[in-house]
C-alpha positions as CSV (number, residue, x, y, z in Angstrom):
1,X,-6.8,-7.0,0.2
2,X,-10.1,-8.7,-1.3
3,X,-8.7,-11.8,-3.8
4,X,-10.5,-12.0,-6.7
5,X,-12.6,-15.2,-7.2
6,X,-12.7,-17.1,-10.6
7,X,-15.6,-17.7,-13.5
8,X,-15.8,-20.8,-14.6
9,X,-17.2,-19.0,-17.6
10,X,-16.9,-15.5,-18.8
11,X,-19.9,-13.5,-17.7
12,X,-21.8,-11.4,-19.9
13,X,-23.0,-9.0,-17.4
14,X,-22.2,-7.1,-14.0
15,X,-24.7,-9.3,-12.4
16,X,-22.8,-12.2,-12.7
17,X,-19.6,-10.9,-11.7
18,X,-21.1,-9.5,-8.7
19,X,-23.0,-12.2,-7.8
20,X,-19.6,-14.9,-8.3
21,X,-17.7,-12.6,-5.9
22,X,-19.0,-12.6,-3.2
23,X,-21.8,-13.1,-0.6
24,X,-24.5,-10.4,1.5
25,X,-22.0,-9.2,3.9
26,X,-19.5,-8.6,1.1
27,X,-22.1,-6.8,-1.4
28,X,-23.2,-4.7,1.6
29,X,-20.3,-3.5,2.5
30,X,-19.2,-2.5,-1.0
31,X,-22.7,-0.7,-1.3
32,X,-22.4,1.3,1.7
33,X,-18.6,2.0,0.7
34,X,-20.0,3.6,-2.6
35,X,-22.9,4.9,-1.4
36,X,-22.6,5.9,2.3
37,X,-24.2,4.8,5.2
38,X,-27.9,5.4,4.0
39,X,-27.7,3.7,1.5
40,X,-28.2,0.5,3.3
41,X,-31.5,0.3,3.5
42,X,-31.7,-0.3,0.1
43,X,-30.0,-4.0,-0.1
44,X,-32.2,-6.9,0.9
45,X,-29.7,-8.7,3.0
46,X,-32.1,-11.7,3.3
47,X,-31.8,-12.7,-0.5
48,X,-28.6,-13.0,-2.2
49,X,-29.4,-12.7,-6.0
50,X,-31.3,-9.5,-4.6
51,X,-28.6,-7.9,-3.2
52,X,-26.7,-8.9,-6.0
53,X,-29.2,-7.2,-8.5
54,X,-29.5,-4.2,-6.6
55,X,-26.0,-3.5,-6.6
56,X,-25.6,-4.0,-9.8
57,X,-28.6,-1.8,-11.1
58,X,-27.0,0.9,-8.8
59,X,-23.2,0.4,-9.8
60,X,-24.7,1.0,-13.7
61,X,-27.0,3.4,-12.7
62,X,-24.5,6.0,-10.7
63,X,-21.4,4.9,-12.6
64,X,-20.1,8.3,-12.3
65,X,-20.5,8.7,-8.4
66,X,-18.9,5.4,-8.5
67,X,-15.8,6.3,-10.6
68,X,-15.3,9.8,-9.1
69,X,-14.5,7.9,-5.4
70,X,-11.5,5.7,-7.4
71,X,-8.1,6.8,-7.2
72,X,-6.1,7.9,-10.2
73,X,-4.2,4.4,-10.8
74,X,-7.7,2.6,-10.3
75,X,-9.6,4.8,-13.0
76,X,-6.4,4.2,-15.6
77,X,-6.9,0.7,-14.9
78,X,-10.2,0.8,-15.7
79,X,-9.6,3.0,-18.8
80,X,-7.1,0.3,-20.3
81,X,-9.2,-2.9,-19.3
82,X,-12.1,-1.3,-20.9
83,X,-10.5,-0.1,-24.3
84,X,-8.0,-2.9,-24.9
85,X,-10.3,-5.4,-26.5
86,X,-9.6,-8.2,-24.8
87,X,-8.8,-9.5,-21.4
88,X,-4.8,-8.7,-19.7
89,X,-2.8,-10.4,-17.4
90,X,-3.5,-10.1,-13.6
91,X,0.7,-10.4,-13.2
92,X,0.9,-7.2,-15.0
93,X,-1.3,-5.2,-12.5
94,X,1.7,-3.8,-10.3
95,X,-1.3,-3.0,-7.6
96,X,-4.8,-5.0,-8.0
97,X,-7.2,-2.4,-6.1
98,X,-9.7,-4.0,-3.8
99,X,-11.7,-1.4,-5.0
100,X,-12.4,-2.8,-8.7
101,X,-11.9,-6.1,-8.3
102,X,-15.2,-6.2,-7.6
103,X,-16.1,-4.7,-10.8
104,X,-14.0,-7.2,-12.7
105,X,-13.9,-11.2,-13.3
106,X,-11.3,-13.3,-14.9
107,X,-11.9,-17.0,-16.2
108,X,-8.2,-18.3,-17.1
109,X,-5.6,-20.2,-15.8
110,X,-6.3,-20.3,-12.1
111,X,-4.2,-21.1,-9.9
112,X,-1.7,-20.8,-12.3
113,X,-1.2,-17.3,-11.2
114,X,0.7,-16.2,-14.1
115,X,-1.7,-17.1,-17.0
116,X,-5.4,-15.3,-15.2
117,X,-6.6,-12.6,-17.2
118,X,-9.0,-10.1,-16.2
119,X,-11.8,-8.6,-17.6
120,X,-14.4,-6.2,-18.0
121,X,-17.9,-7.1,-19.0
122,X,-19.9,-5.4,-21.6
123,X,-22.5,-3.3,-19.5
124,X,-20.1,-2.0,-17.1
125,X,-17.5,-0.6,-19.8
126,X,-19.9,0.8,-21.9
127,X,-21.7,2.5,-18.7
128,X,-18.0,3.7,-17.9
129,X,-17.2,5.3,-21.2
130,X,-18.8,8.3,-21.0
131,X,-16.6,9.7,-17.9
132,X,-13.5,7.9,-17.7
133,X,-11.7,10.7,-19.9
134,X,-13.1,13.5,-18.1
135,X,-12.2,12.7,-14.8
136,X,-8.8,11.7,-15.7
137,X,-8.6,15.4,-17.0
138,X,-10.7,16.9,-14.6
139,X,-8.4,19.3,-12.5
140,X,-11.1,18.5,-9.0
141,X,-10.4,15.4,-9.4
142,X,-6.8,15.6,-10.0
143,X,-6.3,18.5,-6.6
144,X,-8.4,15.3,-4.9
145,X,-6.3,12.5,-5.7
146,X,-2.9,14.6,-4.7
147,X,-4.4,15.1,-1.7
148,X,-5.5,11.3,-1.3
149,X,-2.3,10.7,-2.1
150,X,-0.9,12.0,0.9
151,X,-3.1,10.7,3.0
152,X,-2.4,7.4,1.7
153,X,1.5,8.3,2.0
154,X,1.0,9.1,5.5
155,X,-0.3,5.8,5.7
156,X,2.6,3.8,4.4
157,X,4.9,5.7,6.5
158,X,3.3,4.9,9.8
159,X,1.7,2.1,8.9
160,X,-1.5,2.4,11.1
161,X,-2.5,6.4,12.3
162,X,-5.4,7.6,13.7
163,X,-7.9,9.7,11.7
164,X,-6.8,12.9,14.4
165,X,-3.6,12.6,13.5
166,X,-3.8,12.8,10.3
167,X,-5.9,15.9,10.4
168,X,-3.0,17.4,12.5
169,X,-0.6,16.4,9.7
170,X,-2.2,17.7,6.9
171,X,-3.3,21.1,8.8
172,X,1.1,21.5,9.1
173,X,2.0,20.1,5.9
174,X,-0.4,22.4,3.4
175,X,0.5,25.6,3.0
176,X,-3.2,26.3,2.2
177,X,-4.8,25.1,5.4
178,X,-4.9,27.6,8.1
179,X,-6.2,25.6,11.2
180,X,-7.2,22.3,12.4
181,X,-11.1,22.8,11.1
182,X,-10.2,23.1,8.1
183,X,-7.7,20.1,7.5
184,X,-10.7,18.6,9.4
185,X,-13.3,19.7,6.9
186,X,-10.8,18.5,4.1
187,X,-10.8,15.1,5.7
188,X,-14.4,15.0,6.1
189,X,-14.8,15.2,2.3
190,X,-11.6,12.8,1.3
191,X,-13.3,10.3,3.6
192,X,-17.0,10.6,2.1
193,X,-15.6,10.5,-1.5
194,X,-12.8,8.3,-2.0
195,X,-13.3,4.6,-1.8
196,X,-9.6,3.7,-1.6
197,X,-9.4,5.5,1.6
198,X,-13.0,4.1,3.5
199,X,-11.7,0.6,2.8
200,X,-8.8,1.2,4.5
201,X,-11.1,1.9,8.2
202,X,-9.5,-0.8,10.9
203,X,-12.7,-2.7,11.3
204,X,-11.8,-4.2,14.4
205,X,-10.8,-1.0,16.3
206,X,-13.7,0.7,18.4
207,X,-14.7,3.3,15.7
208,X,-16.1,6.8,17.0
209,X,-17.9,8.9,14.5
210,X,-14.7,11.8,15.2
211,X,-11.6,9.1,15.4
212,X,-10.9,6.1,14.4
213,X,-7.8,4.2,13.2
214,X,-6.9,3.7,9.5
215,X,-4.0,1.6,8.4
216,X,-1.9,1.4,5.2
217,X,-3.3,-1.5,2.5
218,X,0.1,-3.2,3.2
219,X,-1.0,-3.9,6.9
220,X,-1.7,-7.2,7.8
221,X,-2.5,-7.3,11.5
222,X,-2.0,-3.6,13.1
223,X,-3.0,-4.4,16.4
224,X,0.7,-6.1,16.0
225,X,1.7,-3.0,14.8
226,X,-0.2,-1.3,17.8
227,X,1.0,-3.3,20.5
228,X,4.9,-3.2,19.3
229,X,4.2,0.9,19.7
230,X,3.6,0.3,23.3
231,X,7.2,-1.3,23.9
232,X,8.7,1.5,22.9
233,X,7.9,4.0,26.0
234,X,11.0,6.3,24.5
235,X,9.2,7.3,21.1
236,X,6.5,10.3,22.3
237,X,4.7,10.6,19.0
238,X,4.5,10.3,15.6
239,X,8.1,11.2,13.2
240,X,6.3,14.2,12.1
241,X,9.7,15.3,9.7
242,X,8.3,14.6,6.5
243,X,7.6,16.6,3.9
244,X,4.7,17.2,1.6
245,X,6.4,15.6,-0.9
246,X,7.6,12.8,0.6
247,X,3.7,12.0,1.6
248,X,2.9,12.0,-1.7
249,X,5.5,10.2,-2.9
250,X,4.9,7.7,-0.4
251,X,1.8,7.4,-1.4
252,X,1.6,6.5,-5.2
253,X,-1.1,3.8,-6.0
254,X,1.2,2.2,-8.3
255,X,5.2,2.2,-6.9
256,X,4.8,3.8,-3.2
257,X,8.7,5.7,-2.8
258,X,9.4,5.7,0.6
259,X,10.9,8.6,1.8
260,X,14.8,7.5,3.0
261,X,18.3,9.1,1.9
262,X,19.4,5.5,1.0
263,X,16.7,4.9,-1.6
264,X,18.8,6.1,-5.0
265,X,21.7,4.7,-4.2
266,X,19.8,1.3,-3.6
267,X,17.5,1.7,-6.9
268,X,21.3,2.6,-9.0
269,X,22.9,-0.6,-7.2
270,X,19.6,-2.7,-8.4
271,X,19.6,-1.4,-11.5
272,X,23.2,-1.1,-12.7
273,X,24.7,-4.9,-10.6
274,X,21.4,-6.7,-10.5
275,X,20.3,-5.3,-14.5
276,X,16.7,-4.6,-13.4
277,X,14.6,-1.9,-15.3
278,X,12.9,1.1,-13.2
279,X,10.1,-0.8,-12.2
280,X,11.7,-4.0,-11.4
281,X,14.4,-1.8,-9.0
282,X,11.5,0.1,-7.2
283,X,9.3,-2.6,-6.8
284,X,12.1,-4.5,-5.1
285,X,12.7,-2.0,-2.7
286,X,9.3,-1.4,-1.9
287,X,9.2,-5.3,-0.9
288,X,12.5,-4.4,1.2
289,X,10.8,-1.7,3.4
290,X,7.5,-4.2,3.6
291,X,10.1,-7.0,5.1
292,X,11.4,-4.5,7.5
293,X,8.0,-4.0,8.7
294,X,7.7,-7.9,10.0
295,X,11.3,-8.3,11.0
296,X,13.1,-9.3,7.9
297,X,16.4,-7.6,7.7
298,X,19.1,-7.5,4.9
299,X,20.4,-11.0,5.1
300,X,16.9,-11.7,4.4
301,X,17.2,-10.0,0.8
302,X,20.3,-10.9,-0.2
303,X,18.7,-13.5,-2.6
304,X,18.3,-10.4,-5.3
305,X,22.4,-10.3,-5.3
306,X,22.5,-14.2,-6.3
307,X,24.3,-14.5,-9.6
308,X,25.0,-11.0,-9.3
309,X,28.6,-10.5,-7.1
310,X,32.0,-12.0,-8.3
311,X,33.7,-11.9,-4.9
312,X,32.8,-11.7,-1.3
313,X,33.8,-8.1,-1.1
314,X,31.4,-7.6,-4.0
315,X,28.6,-9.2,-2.2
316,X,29.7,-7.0,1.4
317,X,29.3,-4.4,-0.4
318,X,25.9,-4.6,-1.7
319,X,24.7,-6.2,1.7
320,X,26.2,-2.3,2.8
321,X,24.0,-0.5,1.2
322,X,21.1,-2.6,1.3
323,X,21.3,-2.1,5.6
324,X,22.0,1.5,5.4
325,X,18.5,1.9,3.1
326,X,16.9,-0.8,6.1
327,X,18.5,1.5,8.8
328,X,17.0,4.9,7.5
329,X,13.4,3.5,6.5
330,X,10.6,4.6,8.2
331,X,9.2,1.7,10.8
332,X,5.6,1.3,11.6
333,X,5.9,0.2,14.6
334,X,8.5,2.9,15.5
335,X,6.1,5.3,14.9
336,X,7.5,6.4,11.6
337,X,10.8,6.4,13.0
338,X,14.0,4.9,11.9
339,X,16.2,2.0,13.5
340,X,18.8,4.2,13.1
341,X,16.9,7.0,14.7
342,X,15.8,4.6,17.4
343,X,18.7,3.9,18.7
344,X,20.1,7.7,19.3
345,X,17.0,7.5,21.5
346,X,18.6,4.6,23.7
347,X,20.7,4.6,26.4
348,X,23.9,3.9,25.0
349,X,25.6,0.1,24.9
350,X,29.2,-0.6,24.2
351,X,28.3,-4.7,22.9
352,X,26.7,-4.8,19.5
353,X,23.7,-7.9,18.8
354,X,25.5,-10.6,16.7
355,X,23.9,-11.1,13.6
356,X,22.1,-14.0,12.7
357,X,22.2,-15.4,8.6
358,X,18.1,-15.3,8.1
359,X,16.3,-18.8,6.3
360,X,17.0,-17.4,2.9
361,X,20.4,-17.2,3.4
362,X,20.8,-19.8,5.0
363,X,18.7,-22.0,2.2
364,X,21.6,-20.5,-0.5
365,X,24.4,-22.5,2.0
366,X,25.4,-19.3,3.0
367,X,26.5,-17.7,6.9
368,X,27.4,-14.8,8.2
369,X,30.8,-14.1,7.8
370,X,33.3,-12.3,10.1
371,X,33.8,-9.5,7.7
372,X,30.0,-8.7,7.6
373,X,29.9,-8.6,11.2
374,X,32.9,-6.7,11.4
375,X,30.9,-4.0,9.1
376,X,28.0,-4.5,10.5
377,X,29.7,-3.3,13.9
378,X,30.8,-0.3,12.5
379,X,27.6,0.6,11.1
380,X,26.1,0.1,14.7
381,X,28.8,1.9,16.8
382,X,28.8,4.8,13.9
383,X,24.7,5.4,14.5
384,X,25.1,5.0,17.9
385,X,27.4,8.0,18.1
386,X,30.6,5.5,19.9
């Protein structure tokens, strides 16, 4: 995701912001993003302060083009920035969209994460006015972002998918698509009018004009992702049991709920031991399936119990139900699968892995005790089927 780069001053105009943020290659890509691919004629990419001025004059003069390709939580964002009267924390954005940031400067408190405040300049909010209310109401734009939303679910839950496949998806998944042209067709327009999803194009895989690869904004690197897939020769394709729902869920701008039969009884544990509010809980175990992802398992999170557990049964217990949410999260590089799922797919062992306490632990002076293995055993042998 694109950081955003700090004023020394507070700019009074688009220009400036635009012209702080960035370079050429940047403003070009933004254009074209916005725009589409013809549109790239029109930016000098010789002069800097030119590009910078075009984009600008186009951003103002096509705001509504503009805001129609931002996704709900981007265009509420926007709405609040623009009508609060004065600049808000950058901590209380749950989800910073790489989107806007480029519409926005701050000119507080950097590095000092939690005291930069953003802003929106003068020209831009009053150029925004005039739309911001209908298209939050507008019911195009509302069947548009549910249906962005799933595509951006489907992308959490893989992780990295190819544009075919998600065409395939969405032609099995909505009950108003008959065929593959038409899911097709539907893709074709999500792609030309929503920003959130063209910036999410891997850049670095050979894109075709009919398939490329896209990957969820919480990727990293997925040609990590891509090569892990090809370890696993026993997973054929891509854990298509998911429903519409769960897609969506999965893909909410501002608290992605992935789908997993583990995930209230974690949130009620969080909430209830740990005395988090809704928020706090779900963006917790967001950043629980996100470790997953890279390797980081339970005794990796344990951290959030600190303080928390009175005994060591009280702390085995949370540790329980925080590895039977890991165990029945989707995995990207699984394919969408789940460890648990994974390993009916193996050839069964009779020796389960030993566990190993991870850094964090470890940096709290604590181990792996012979009660956690001991359930963790259990656990295995039980998913296992021995």
């Amino acid at each position: 995701m694109k950081k955003i780069l700090i004023m020394a001053q507070k700019a009074k105009s688009l220009y400036e912001i635009v012209i702080s943020n960035g370079d050429v290659s940047i403003i070009n890509y933004n254009y074209i993003m916005l725009f589409g691919e013809n549109a790239k004629l029109q930016i000098d990419e010789n002069n800097f302060e030119v590009a910078a001025k075009q984009y600008s004059a186009a951003i103002l003069a096509n705001t509504e083009t503009v805001l129609r390709q931002l996704d709900d939580y981007e265009l509420a964002l926007l709405t609040t920035i623009s009508r609060c009267n004065r600049p808000i924390p950058l901590s209380s954005c749950i989800l910073f969209p790489a989107v806007i940031s480029f519409f926005l400067a701050d000119y507080t408190g950097y590095p000092q994460k939690d005291n930069v405040e953003i802003y929106i300049t003068e020209d831009f909010s009053t150029a925004i006015q005039p739309y911001l209310d209908k298209l939050l109401k507008d019911k195009e734009t509302e069947i548009f972002s549910s249906v962005e939303s799933v595509i951006l679910g489907i992308l959490n839950i893989y992780g990295v998918v190819k544009r075919s496949q998600i065409v395939k998806i969405l032609s099995e998944i909505f009950p108003d698509i008959h065929n593959i042209s038409e899911a097709d067709d539907l893709m074709d327009d999500i792609f030309s009018n929503s920003a959130a999803i063209k910036c999410l194009v891997d850049l670095d895989d050979n894109v075709t004009k009919n398939d490329f690869y896209l990957m969820s904004r919480y990727v990293d690197d997925p040609s990590i992702i891509l090569k892990g897939r090809k370890t696993h020769k026993e997973i054929k394709g891509l854990n298509t049991d998911f429903t519409l729902e769960e897609f969506h869920d999965a893909g909410q701008p501002f608290l992605p709920v992935l789908p997993n039969p583990y995930h209230k009884e974690l949130r009620n544990l969080l909430i209830k031991k740990c005395k988090m509010d809704d928020n706090e809980a779900e963006m917790n175990i967001f950043n629980i399936f996100c470790k997953k992802q890279v390797g980081d398992y339970s005794m990796d999170s344990i951290h959030i119990f600190e303080g928390y557990c009175n005994s060591i049964d009280d702390l085995n217990d949370c540790i329980k139900v925080l590895m039977n949410y890991e165990n029945a999260a989707p995995v990207w590089t699984f394919s969408g699968y789940s460890s648990s799922q994974i390993r009916t797919m193996l050839p069964c062992g009779t020796t389960p892995p030993k566990l190993i306490a991870g850094p964090n632990m470890r940096a709290d002076g604590m181990n792996i005790t012979p009660e956690m293995q001991k359930m963790f055993e259990e656990a295995w042998r039980k998913n296992r089927g021995n």
